[in-house]
C-alpha positions in Angstrom: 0.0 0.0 0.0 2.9 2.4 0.7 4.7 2.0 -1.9 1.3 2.2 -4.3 1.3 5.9 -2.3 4.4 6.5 -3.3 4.5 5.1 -7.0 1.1 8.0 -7.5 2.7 10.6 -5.4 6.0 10.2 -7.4 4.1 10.4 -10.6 1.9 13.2 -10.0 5.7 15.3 -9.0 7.0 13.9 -12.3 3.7 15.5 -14.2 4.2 18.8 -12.6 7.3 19.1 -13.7 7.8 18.0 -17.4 4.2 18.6 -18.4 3.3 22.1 -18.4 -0.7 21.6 -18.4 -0.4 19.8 -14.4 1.8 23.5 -13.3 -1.7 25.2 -14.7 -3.9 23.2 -12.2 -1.2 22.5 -9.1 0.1 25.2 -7.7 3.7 25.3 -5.9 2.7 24.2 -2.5 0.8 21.2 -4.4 4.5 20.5 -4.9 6.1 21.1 -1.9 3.4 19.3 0.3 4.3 16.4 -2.3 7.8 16.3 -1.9 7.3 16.1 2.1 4.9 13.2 1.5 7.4 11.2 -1.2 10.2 11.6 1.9 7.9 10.3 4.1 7.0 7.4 3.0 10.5 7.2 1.6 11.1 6.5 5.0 8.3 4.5 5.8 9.5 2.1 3.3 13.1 2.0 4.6 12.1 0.9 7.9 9.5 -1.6 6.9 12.3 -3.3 4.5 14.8 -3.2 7.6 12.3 -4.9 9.7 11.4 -7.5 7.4 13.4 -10.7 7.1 14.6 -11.6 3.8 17.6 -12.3 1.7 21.1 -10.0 2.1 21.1 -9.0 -1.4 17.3 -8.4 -2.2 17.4 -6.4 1.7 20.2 -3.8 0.2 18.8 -3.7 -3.2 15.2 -2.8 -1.8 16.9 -0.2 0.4 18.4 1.5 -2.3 15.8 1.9 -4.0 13.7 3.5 -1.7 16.5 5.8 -0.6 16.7 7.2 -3.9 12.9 8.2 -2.8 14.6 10.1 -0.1 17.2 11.5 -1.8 15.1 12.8 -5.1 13.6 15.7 -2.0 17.5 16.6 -1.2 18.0 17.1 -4.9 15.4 19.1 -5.6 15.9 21.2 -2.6 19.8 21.7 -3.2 19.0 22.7 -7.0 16.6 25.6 -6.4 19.2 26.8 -3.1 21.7 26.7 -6.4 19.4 28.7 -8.2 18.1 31.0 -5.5 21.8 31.8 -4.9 22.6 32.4 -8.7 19.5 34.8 -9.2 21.0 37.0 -5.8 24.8 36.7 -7.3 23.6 38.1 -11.0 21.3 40.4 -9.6 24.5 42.2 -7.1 26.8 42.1 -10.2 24.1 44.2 -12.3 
């Protein structure tokens, strides 16, 4: 079920981004409020795969995987501090 959650919620961040109908009808905290929600289950995931009892390999490949879920909110948030600080740096030089 979580990771069914996180599959749409993924999606849905995916849309907003490279199809420029979903920015018309989502607004920016649509995406914000989705990024939190993709970390937290992110999370969720990690912790339910590190309680579980399975196999070495399949346990570190599932964790991977779903640390990449954590990681895509890190990225997007280190890109638009990059950008934020860009804009303020070509803005003093003008």
């Amino acid at each position: 079920m979580i990771f069914w959650a996180l599959v749409v919620v993924f999606t849905l961040i995916v849309g907003y981004i490279t199809i420029p109908i979903f920015g018309r009808y989502m607004d920016f905290y649509f995406v914000i409020v989705s990024e939190i929600i993709f970390f937290i289950l992110g999370i969720a995931l990690i912790f339910f795969t590190i309680r579980e009892r399975m196999d070495k390999l399949l346990k570190k490949f599932l964790i991977l995987t779903r640390a990449s879920a954590i990681g895509f909110f890190q990225y997007l948030f280190c890109t638009n501090l990059c950008k934020l600080h860009l804009s303020l740096y070509q803005l003093q030089e003008n």
